[in-house]
C-alpha positions in Angstrom: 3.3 -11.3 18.4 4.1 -11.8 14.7 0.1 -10.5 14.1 0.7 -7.4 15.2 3.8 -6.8 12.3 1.6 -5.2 9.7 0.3 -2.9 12.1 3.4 -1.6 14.0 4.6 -1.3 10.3 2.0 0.5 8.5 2.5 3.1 11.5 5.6 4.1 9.7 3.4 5.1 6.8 1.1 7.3 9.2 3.7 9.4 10.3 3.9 11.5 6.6 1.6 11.8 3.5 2.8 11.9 0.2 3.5 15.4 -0.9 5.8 15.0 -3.8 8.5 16.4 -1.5 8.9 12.9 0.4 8.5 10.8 -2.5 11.7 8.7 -1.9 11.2 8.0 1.8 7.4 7.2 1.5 7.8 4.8 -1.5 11.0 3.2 1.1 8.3 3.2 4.0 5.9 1.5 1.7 8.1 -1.0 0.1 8.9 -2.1 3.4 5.2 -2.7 4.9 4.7 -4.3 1.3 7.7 -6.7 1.8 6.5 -7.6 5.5 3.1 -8.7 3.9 4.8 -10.1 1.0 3.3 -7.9 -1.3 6.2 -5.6 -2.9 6.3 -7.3 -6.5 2.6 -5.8 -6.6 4.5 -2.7 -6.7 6.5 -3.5 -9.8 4.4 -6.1 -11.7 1.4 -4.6 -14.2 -2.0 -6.6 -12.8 -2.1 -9.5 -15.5 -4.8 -9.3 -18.2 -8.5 -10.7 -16.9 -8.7 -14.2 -18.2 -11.8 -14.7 -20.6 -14.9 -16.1 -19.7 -13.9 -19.6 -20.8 -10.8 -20.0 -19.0 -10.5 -22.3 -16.5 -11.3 -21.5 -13.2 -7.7 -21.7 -11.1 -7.2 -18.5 -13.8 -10.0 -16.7 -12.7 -9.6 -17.6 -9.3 -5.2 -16.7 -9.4 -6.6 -13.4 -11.5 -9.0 -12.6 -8.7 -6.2 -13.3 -6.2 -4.3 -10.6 -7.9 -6.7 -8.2 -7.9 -7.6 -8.5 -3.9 -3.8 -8.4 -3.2 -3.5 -5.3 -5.7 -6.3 -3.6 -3.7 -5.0 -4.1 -0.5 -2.0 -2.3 -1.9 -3.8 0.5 -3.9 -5.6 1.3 -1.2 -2.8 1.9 1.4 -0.8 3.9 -1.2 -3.5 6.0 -1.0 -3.9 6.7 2.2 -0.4 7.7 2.6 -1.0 10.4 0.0 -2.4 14.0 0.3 -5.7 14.6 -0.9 -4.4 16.5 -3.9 -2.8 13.8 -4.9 -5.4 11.2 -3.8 -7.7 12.8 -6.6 -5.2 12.3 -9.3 -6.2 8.2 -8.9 -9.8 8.1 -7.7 -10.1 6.0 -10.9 -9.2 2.6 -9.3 -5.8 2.9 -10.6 -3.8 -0.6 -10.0 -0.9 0.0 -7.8 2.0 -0.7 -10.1 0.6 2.1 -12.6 0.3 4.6 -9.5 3.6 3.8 -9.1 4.6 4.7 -12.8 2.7 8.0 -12.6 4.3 9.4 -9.5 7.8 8.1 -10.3 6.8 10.1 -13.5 6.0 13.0 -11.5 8.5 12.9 -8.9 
């Protein structure tokens, strides 16, 4: 049942949202659903910079790759967050610079 993984996992991350008092645990929880998927470097790695219009097309394609994956994680970061603090990054904010602002804030 190795398909089902992600989902018994991300249930950890249902159990609390992200209030600023359960900042540790949550960002645990998350790195571990993030490692599962093989996804935690998203958390520490800046999205790289979109290639130019002439580049060739396996960097467009690797840069496009980046930004799925980085969605996928951006989006599940915040739905394990409060509302209040959902609004702080309704800006399509890349997950590793969520991650700088609340360890910034927390």
């Amino acid at each position: 049942m190795p398909s089902n993984q992600p989902f018994t996992l991300r249930s950890i991350l249902e159990k609390d949202k992200l209030n600023g008092t359960n900042y540790v645990n949550l960002i645990r929880n998350l790195r571990i659903v993030f490692r599962a998927k093989k996804k935690e470097e998203i958390l520490d790695t800046p999205l790289p910079e979109e290639p130019a219009d002439n580049a060739l097309t396996t960097e467009k394609n690797a840069y496009k790759r980046a930004c799925d994956a980085d969605l996928e994680v951006s989006c599940l970061m915040l739905a394990c967050m409060e509302s209040d603090l959902q609004l702080l990054f309704d800006n399509n904010h890349a997950a590793h610079d969520m991650i700088v602002v609340l360890n910034d804030m927390f």
